[in-house]
Structure formats: structure tokens, C-alpha cells
C-alpha positions as CSV (number, residue, x, y, z in Angstrom):
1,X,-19.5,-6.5,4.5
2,X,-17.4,-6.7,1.5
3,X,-14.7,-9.3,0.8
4,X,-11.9,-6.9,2.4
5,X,-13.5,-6.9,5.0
6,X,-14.2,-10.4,5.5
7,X,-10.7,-11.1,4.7
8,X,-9.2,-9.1,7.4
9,X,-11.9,-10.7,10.2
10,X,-10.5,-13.8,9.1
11,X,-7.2,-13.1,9.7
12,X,-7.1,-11.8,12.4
13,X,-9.4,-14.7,13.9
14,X,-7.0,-16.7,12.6
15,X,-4.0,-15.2,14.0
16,X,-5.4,-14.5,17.9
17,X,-6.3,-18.0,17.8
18,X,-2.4,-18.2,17.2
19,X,-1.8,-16.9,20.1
20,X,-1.3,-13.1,18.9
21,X,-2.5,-10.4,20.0
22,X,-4.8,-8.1,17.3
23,X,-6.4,-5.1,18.0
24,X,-8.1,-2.7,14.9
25,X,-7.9,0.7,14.3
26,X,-10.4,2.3,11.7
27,X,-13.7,4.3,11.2
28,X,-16.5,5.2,12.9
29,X,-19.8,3.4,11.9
30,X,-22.8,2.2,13.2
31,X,-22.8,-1.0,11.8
32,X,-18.8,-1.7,13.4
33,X,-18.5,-5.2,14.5
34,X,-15.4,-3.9,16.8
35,X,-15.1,-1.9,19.2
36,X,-13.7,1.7,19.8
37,X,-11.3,0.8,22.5
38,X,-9.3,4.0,22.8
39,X,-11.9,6.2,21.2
40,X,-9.9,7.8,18.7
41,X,-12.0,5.9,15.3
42,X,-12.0,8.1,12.6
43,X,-15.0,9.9,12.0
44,X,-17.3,8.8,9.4
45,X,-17.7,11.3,6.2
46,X,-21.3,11.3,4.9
47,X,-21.2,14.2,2.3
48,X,-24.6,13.9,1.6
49,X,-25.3,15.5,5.4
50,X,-22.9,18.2,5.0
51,X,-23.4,21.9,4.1
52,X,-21.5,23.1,0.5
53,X,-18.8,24.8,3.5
54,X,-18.7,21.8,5.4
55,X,-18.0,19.2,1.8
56,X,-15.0,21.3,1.1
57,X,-13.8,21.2,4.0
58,X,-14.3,17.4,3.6
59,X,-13.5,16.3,0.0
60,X,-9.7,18.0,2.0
61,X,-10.0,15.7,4.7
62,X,-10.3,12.8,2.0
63,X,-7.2,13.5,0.6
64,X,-5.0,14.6,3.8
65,X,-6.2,14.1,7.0
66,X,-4.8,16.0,9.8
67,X,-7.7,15.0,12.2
68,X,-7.0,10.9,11.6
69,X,-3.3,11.7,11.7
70,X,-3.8,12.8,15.5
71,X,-6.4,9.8,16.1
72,X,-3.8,6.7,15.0
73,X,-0.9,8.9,16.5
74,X,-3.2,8.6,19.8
75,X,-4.1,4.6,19.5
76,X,-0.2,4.4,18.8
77,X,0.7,5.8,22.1
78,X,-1.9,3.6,23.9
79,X,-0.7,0.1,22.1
80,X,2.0,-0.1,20.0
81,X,2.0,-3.0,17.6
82,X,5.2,-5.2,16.3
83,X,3.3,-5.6,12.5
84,X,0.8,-3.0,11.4
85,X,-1.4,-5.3,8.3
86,X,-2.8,-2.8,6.3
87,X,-6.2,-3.4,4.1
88,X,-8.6,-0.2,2.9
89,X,-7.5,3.1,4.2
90,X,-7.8,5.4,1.4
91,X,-10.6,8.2,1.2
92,X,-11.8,7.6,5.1
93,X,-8.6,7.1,6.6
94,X,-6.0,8.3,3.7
95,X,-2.7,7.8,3.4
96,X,-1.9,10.6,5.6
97,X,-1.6,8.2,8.4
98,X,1.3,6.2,6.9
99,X,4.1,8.0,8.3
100,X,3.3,7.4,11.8
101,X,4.0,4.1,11.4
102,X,7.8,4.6,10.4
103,X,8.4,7.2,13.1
104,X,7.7,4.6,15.7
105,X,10.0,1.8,13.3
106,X,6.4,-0.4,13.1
107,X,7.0,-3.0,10.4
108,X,4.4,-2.1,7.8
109,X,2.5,-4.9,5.8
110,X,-0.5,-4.1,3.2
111,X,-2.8,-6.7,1.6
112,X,-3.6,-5.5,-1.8
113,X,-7.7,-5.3,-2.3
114,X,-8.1,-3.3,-5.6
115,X,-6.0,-1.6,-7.7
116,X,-6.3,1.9,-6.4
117,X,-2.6,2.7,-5.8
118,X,-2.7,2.5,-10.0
119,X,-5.9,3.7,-10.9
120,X,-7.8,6.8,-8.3
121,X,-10.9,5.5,-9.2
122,X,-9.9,2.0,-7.8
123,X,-12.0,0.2,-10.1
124,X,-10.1,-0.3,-13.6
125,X,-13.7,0.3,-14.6
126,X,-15.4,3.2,-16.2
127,X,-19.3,2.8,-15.6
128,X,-20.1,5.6,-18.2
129,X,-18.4,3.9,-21.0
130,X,-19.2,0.3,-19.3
131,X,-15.7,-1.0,-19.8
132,X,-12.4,-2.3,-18.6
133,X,-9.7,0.9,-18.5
134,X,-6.0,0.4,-17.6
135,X,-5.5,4.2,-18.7
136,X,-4.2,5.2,-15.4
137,X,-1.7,2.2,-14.6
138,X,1.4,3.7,-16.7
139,X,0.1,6.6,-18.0
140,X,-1.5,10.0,-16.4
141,X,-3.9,10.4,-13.7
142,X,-5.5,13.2,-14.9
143,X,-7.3,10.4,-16.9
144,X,-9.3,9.9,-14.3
145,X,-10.3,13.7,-14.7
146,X,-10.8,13.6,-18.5
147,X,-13.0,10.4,-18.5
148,X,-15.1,11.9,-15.0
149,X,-14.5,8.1,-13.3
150,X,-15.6,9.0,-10.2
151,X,-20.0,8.9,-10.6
152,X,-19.1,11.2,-14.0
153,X,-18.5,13.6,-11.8
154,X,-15.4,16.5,-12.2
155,X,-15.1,17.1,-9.0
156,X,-15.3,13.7,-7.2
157,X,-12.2,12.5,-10.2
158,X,-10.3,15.1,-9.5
159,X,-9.8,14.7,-6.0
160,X,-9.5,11.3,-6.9
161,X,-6.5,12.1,-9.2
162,X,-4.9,15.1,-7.1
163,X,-4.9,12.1,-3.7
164,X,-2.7,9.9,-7.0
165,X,-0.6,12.7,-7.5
166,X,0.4,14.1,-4.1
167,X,1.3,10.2,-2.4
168,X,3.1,9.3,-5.4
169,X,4.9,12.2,-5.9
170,X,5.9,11.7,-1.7
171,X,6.3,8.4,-2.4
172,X,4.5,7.5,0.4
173,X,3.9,3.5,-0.9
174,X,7.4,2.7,-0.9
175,X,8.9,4.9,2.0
176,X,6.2,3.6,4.4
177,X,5.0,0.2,3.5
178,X,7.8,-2.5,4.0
179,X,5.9,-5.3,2.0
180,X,3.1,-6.2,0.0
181,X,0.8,-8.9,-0.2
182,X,-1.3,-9.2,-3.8
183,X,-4.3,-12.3,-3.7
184,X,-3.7,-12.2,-7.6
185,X,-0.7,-12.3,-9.7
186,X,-2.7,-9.7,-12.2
187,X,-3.0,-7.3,-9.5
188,X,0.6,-7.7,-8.5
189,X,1.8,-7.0,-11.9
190,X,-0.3,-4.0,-12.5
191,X,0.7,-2.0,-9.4
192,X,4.2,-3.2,-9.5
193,X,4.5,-0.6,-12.3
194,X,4.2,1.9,-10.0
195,X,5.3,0.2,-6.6
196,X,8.8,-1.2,-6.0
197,X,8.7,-2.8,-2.6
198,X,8.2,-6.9,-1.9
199,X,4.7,-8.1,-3.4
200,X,4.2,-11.4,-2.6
201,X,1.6,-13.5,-4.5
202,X,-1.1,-15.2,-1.4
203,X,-4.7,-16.0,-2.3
204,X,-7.5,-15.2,-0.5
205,X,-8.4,-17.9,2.5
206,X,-11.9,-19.0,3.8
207,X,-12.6,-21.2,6.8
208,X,-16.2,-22.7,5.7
209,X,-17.9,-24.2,8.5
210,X,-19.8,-26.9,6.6
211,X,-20.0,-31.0,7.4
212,X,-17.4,-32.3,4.7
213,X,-19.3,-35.6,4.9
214,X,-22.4,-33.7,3.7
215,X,-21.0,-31.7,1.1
216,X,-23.1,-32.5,-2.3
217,X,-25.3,-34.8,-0.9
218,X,-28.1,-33.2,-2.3
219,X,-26.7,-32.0,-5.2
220,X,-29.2,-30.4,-8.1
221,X,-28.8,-29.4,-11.9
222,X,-28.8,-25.5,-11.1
223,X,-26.3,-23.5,-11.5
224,X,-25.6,-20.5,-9.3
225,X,-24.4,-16.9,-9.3
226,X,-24.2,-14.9,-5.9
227,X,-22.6,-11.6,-5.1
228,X,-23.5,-8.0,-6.2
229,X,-26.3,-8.2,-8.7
230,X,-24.6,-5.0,-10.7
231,X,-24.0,-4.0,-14.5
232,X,-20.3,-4.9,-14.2
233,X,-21.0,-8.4,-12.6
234,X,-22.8,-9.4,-16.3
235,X,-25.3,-11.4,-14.4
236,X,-28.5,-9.8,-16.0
237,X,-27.1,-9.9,-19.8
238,X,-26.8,-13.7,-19.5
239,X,-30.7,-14.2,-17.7
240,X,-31.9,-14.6,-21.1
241,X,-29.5,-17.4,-22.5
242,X,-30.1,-19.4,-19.2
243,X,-34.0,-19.4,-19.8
244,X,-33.5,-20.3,-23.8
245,X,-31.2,-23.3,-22.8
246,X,-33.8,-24.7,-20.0
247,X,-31.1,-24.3,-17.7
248,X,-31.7,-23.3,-14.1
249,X,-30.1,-20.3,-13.0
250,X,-30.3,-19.3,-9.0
251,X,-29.4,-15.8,-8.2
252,X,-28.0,-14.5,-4.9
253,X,-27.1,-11.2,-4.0
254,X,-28.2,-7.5,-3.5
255,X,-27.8,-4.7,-5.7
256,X,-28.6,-1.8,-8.3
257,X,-29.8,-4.4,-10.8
258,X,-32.0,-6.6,-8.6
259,X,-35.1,-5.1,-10.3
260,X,-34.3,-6.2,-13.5
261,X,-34.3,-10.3,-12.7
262,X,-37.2,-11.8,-14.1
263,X,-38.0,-14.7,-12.6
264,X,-39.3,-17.5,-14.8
265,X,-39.5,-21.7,-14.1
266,X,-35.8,-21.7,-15.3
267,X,-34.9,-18.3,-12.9
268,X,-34.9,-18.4,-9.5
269,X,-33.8,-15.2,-7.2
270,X,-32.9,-16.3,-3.5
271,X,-32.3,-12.5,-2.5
272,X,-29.2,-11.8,-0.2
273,X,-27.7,-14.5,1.9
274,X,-24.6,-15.2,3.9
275,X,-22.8,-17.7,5.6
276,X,-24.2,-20.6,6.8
277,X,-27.7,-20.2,4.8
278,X,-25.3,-19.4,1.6
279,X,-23.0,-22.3,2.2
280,X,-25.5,-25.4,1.8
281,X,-27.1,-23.8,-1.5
282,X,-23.6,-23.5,-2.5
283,X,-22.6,-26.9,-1.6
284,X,-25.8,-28.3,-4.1
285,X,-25.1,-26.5,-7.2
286,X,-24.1,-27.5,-10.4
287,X,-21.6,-25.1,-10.7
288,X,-21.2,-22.0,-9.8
289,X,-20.8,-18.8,-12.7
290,X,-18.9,-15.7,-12.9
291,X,-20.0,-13.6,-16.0
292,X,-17.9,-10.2,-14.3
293,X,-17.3,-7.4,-17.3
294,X,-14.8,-6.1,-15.0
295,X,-11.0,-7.7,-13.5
296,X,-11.3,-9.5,-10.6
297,X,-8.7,-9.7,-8.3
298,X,-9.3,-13.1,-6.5
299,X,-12.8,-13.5,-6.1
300,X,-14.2,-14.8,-2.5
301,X,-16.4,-16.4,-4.8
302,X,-14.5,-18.8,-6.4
303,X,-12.4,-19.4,-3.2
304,X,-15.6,-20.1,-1.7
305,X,-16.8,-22.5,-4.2
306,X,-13.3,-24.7,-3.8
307,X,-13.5,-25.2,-0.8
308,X,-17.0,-26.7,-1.0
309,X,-15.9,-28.5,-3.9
310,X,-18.1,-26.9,-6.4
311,X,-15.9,-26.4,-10.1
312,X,-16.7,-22.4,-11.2
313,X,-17.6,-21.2,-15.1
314,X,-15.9,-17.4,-15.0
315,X,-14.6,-14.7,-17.0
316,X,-11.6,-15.2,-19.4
317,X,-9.5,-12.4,-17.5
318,X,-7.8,-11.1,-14.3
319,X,-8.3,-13.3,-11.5
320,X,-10.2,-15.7,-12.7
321,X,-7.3,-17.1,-15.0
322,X,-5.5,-17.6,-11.5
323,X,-7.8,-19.6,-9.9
324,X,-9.8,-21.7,-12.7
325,X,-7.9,-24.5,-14.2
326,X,-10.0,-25.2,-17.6
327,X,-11.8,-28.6,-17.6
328,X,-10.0,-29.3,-14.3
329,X,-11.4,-27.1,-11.8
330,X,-14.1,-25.2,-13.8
331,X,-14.1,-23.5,-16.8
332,X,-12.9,-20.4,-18.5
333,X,-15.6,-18.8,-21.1
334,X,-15.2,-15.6,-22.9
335,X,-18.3,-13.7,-22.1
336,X,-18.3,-11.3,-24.8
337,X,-18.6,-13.4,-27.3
338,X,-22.4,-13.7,-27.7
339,X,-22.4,-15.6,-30.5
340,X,-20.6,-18.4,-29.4
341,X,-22.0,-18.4,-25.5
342,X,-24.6,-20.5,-26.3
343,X,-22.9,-23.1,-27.4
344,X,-20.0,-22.9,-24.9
345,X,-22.4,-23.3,-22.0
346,X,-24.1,-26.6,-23.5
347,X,-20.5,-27.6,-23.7
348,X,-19.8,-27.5,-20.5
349,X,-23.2,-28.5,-19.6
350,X,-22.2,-31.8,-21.4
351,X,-18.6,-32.2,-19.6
352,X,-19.8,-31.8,-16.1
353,X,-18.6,-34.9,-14.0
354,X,-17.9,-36.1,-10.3
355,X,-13.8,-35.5,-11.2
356,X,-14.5,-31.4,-11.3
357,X,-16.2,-31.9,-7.8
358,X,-13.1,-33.1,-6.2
359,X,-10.7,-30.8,-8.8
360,X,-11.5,-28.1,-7.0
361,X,-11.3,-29.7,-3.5
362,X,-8.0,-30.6,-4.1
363,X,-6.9,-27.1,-5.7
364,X,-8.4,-25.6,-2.5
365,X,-6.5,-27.8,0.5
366,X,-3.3,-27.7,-1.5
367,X,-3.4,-23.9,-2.6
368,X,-6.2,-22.2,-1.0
369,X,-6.6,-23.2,2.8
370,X,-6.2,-21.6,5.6
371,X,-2.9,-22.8,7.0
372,X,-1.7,-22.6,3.7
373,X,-2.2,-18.8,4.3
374,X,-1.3,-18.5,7.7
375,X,1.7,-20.2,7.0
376,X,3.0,-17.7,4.0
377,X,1.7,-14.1,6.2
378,X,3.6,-15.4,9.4
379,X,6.7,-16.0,7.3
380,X,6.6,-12.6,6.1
381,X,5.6,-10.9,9.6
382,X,8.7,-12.9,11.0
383,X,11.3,-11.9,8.0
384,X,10.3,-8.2,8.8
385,X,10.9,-8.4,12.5
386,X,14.5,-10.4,12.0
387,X,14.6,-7.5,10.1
388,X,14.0,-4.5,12.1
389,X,17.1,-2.1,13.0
């Protein structure tokens, strides 16, 4: 389950325990943690299992959905909602099913997860070229067809860019949502180029289950990366300064690069955890490092880390600018710069100290909790619905 996800559980824990009243409309899956209530879940698209008749007929439905367009208009006429909260819809569910909302006059609110509604590969990333790429955010979509984003594939970007084209062109994200929520400032101001409705600025929440009065009580001298274990997360590249520095390095996480950790007396891989067997190796870290090559929007990571009261060492852009306060909270390195890596992390080897602990604590209950959330979503719900004609 990816941090969208575990955002939106969250929330709307949060919210029924409130008092409110949540039910979820979304795609079929095997591995659903909810249930089908109405039975009208959008079928799952495996294109692998299709037939070369039956993927065009598909890579359609990924665009402009006819079939989900009857199956939320159904849901809708069993249970109609006061605030629809929007996270992922787009290749499942697609856009397609945005205009239902407004014929019914449902207030329409969308948390912002990446950056697709500026960029049809979603990523700001382009894996063959292994770089940050913004090319799409102002300019033309049909870069996304030139530079094959999608798996270097001409097919997959195109779709990618035609699905850009046609809901910008309707103008779908500002007819049919009323109000945006971006976890990152960066984020907001990069599809606010192309979006002019409401974006309010609301980190990312957690609700750690963890003793407060036995956070850090066993605190070691590792430090700690944990997510995907991918090329554009940087782990790997930095394996090799960790070992020369006789630093230990614990790794945590799934992913295309787990093969390439090499585990030595200075690296340790804990595989995939989650939860309460994460929180406690969390809790007993150094600090915890984010090397990511590509822009964050506001990593669960980091959020995660605060509220355990563990200071973070990440990435000198996107999110991570947000969230670190340098010396105070963590600190911000610049990755790229090999040359001078070294000798930034025995820097901040050297200036580790209690005060960062409780930094980040702080920055967490004042900025980051989850009433501070709560608090800044219900405001917006209820300005909508004083709202409504």
C-alpha cells in the first residue's frame, strides 16, 4: 500500500471517528481492504492478460471510461455524499467520472498525490535519462511522447499525453473539482500553472501508535533508510560511502534494486516492514536518510520520522525543503555532489545531539499532527457546504 493510500485510510478513520459517515468508491482488487458494498467497483485492467483486441479496447477505457462512468453513477444513486475527497483516479478510474459529481451539486475536494495533472507520466521523472524533467508543467504534452516517459514506450506516452490533452482542453480540473488540497508547497506551485481553483497547502498526517515514554530508549548509532529500494530513491549509489565512513547503514524496503545491497558489518538489510515492527527500528535510529534523485512531494517518511522524534538527512529539493529545517530538524545535503558527500555526512555525523531529537517532535505536534490536519480539511469541507447553491 502506497503512501496515497495510507493517507486516505487515515482520514477517513479519522473522520468516522468524528462522527461522519465515509463510505469508498474505487477498483476492483484482490488485495482491497474494503468492501464492494453496492457492487459497482471498477474493474481492474491487467493488460498483460488481455488479447492485442482486448488492450485496445482497454488502453480506451484508460483514458474515457464509459463502463466506470455508469458504475459511480450507480453508487451515487445508492448513497449520495455531502463532500466527495478525491485521491488517485486517473488510468483505472479516469477523469471521466468527474462530472457526475457536479450534476448531483456534490462538493468536490482532491488531495494532490503527484503531479500528474502537470506531467502524464505523473512522475517529473524520466527513468531512461535518470533525471528530474519539468518539460511538461508549462510547456507541451507531447513531451511525454518525444521523450517515451511511460516504460520508453510510444504507445503507453501517448495515451498518456492524449488523457493531458482531452481533460485539459474540457477543462475538467477546474469545472468539476471545487478545491484542492497540495501536502507540499512545490507541488502546489507546479500544478497551479495549469489549475486555477483553491489549493490549500496541508501536510501529510500520521497517527503512530508507539509508547511516547519509550521512544529512543534504546537508541543506536545507525542510521536508516526505508521505502522503495529503486534507482530514483539514490539508496544504492550511497551504500558505498556508508561502508568507507564505518557508518552503519540499515535498509528497509522492497524493490527493483534489492539485489544490488551488499551487505557488509557496516550494511544491514531488514527487508520490508511496516507499522508497528517498522515503528521501534525507527524510533532507535540515528537519523533517518533520504538520498531521493527525484521531487518528493511530502514524504510519509519524514512525517513518520517527526513524529517519533527522529531528525531526517534528505535531498536538497521539492518536499524535503518543506519539511527539514537545517541543523534544527535534520539536515539538507545535496546528493549530487559526490565530491563533497563525504565530508558533509561526517559533518553531520559530528553535529548530532539530543536538541534534533526533540526539533523534530516539536515540528511534528505543532505542524504535522493529526488534529492539526483534521482541523484545516473540516474547515474546508464546511466552507464548501456554507457554500453550496
Amino acid at each position: 500500500m502506497g503512501g496515497a493510500e495510507t493517507y486516505m485510510f487515515k482520514l477517513s478513520e479519522a473522520l468516522t471517528e468524528l462522527g461522519h459517515s465515509v463510505k469508498f468508491w474505487g477498483m476492483k482488487h484482490p488485495k482491497n481492504l474494503i468492501e464492494d458494498e453496492f457492487d459497482c467497483f471498477a474493474d481492474r485492467i491487467e493488460f498483460n492478460e488481455l488479447s492485442l483486441i482486448q488492450k485496445i479496447t482497454a488502453t480506451y477505457d484508460t483514458v474515457y471510461s464509459t463502463k466506470n462512468i455508469k458504475k459511480i453513477s450507480h453508487f451515487l444513486d445508492q448513497w449520495t455524499p455531502d463532500i466527495v475527497h478525491l485521491h488517485n483516479y486517473n488510468f483505472q478510474l479516469t477523469p471521466s467520472v468527474l462530472k457526475e459529481f457536479s450534476k448531483r451539486n456534490i462538493r468536490v475536494v482532491q488531495t494532490i498525490h503527484d503531479s500528474q495533472m502537470v506531467c502524464p507520466y505523473h512522475r517529473l521523472y524520466n527513468f531512461q535519462k535518470e533525471s528530474t524533467c519539468t518539460k511538461c508543467v508549462e510547456g507541451s504534452f507531447s513531451n511525454c511522447v518525444k521523450d517515451r516517459c511511460f516504460d520508453n514506450s510510444l504507445l503507453k506516452s501517448t495515451v498518456g499525453a492524449v488523457e493531458s490533452y482531452l481533460y485539459h482542453g474540457k477543462d475538467y480540473y477546474n469545472k468539476y473539482i471545487d478545491y484542492y488540497i497540495s501536502p507540499s508547497q512545490f507541488l502546489k506551485n507546479l500544478v497551479g500553472k495549469r489549475v486555477h481553483k483553491p489549493i490549500d497547502v496541508i501536510p501529510n498526517f500520521v497517527d503512530v501508535l508507539l509508547d511516547q515514554n519509550t521512544l529512543n530508549s534504546n537508541m543506536e548509532s545507525y542510521y536508516l533508510y526505508y521505502g522503495r529500494v529503486s534507482k530514483e530513491k539514490g539508496i544504492i549509489e550511497i551504500i558505498p560511502l556508508f561502508e568507507k565512513l564505518k557508518l552503519k547503514l540499515y535498509i528497509v524496503g522492497n524493490g527493483d534494486e534489492v539485489a544490488e545491497i551488499k551487505q557488509s558489518e557496516y550494511i544491514t538489510y531488514l527487508g520490508p516492514k511496516y507499522g508497528e515492527e517498522l515503528f521501534p527500528i525507527i524510533a532507535n535510529a540515528k537519523y533517518v536518510i533520504q538520498p531521493s534523485k527525484w521531487f518528493e512531494n511530502c514524504p510519509m517518511t519524514i512525517v513518520e520520522s517527526f513524529s517519533l522524534g527522529i531528525p531526517v538527512i534528505g535531498a536538497n529539493h521539492s518536499g524535503f525543503m518543506e519539511l527539514i529545517q537545517d541543523g534544527k530538524t535534520g539536515f539538507i545535503l545535496d546528493f549530487t555532489l559526490k565530491e563533497k558527500l563525504e565530508e558533509e555526512l561526517l559533518r553531520v555525523d559530528r553535529l548530532y545531539k539530543q536538541d534534533l531529537r526533540q526539533q523534530a517532535l516539536s515540528f511534528y505536534v505543532e505542524a504535522l499532527s493529526k488534529q492539526q490536519h483534521l482541523n484545516k480539511v473540516l474547515k474546508i469541507y464546511e466552507s464548501l457546504l456554507a457554500n453550496k447553491a
